[in-house]
C-alpha positions as CSV (number, residue, x, y, z in Angstrom):
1,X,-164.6,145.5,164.3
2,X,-167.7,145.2,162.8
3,X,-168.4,142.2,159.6
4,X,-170.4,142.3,156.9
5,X,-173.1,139.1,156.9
6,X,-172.0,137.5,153.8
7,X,-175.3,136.8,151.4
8,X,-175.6,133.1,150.4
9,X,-175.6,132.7,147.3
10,X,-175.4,128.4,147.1
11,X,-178.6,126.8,146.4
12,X,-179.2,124.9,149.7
13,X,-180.3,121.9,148.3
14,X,-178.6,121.4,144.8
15,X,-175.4,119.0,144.6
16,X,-172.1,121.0,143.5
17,X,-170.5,117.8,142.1
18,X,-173.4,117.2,140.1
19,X,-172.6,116.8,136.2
20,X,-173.2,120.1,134.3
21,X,-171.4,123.4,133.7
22,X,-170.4,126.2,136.4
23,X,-168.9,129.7,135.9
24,X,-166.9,130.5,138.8
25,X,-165.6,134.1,139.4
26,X,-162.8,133.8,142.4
27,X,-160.7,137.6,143.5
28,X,-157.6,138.2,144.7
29,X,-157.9,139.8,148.4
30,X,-158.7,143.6,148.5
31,X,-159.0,142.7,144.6
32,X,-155.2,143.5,144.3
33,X,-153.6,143.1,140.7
34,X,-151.4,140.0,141.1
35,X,-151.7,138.3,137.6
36,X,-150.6,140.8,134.5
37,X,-147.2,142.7,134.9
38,X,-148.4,145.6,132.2
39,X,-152.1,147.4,132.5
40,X,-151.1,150.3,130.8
41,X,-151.9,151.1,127.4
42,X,-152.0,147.9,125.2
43,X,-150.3,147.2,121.8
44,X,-152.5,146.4,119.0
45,X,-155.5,144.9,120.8
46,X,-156.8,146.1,124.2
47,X,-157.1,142.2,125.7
48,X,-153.1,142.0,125.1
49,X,-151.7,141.3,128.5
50,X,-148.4,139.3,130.0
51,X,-149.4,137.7,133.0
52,X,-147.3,137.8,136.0
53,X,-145.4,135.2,137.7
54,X,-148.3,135.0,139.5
55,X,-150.3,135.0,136.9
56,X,-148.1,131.8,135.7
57,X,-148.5,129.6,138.6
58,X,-152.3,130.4,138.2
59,X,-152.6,129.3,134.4
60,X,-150.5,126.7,135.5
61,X,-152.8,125.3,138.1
62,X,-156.4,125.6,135.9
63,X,-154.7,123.7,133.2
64,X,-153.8,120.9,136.1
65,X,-157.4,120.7,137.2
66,X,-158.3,118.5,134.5
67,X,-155.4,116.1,135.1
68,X,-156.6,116.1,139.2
69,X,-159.9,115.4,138.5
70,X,-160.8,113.3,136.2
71,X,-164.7,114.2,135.6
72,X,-164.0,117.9,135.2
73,X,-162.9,119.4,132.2
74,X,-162.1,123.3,132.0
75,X,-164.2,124.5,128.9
76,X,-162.9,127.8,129.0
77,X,-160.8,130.6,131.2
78,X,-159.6,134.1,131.6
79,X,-157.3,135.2,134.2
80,X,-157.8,139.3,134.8
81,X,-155.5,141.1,137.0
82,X,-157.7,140.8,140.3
83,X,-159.5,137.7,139.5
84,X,-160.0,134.9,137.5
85,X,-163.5,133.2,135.7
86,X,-163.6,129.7,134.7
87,X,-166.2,127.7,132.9
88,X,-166.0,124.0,134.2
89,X,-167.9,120.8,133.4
90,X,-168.6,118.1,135.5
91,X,-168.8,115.0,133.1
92,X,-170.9,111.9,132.7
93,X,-169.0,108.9,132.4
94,X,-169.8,107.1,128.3
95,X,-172.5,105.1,129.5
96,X,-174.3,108.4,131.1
97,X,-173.8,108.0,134.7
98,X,-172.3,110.6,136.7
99,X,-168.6,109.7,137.8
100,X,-167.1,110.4,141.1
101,X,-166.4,114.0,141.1
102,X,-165.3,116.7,143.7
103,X,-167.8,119.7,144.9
104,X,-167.1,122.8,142.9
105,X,-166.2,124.2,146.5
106,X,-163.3,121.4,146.8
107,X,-162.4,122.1,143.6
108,X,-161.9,125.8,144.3
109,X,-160.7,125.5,147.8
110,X,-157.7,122.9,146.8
111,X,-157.2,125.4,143.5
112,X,-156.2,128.0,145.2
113,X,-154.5,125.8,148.1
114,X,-151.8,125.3,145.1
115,X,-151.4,128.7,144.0
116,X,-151.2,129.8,147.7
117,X,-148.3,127.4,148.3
118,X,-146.6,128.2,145.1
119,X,-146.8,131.8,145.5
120,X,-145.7,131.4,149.5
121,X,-148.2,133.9,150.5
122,X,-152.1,134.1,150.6
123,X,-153.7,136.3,147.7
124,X,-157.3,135.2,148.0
125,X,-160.8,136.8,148.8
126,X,-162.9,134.3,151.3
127,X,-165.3,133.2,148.9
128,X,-166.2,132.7,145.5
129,X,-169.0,133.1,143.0
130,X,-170.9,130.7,141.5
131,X,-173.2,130.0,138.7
132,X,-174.9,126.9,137.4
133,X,-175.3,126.9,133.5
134,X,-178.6,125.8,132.8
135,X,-179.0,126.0,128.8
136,X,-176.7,125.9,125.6
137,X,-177.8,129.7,125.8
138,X,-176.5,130.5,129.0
139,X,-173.4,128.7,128.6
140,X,-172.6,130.3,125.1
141,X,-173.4,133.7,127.3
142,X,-170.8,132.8,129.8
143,X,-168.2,132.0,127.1
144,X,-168.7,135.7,125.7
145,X,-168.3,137.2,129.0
146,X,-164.9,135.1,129.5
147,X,-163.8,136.4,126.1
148,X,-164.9,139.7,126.2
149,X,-163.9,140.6,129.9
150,X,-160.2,142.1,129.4
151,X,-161.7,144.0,126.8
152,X,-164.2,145.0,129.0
153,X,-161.6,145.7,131.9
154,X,-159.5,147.7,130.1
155,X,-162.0,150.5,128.5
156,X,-164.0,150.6,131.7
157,X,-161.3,150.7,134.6
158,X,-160.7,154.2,135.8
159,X,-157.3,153.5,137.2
160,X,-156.0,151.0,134.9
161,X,-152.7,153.1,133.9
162,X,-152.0,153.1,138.1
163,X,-152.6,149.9,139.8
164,X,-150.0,148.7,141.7
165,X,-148.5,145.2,140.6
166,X,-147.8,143.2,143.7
167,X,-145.6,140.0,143.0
């Protein structure tokens, strides 16, 4: 069986537990629908969505990050039926030094440690995507992304009245 070469996408020589923002984009293997029970035709507004009870012990776990690691706050997140974005900052303590803080790959990698060991079963891609925030600009971009996504999802998914839920 032949493998793709994943592309690198880290920056070699930055510090992923170095205080700023990230947007992270992590799937679900085979980008499988395991967090909203009902992708059929929404009532009212297109971004109305139940999440699943996978979709539970997900939302569950990225409100916990914050109480795990104390230098990281979670500015902002949307769970979509295949994958999940969050915006996280890495803090400065009040006197403007940098506190002890995870990588943004421990983060992840212990993230979705818990949801596999809730869930009993693993539901993840390898990897994950990355993005530094670099400006009030491109953080305010990222934001609108997050909010906009299952809006997004909805009116551009060809198949979104037949994907199989998987719970």
């Amino acid at each position: 069986m032949e493998y793709r070469n994943r592309k690198e996408h880290r920056i070699k020589w930055y510090d992923y537990s170095s205080s700023g923002g990230y947007f992270l984009t992590i799937c679900t293997k085979e980008r499988k629908n395991y967090f909203w029970t009902d992708v059929g035709a929404p009532i009212g507004r297109p971004y109305d969505f139940e999440l699943s009870s996978y979709g539970l012990i997900v939302e569950r776990a990225i409100k916990n990050i914050e109480d795990v690691y104390s230098a990281v706050s979670v500015d902002d997140y949307i769970i979509m039926p295949d994958h999940i974005h969050l915006l996280l900052i890495i803090c400065f303590d009040q006197n403007g030094r940098p506190m002890g803080a995870p990588t943004i790959d421990q983060i992840v990698n212990q993230t979705k440690g818990y949801i596999t060991k809730q869930i009993g079963q693993p539901i993840w891609q390898k990897s994950f995507f990355d993005h530094i925030i670099r400006d009030e600009k491109d953080y305010d971009l990222h934001v609108k992304y997050i909010r906009e996504n299952p809006l997004k999802w909805y009116f551009n998914s060809e198949d979104h009245d037949d994907i199989t839920l998987y719970e």
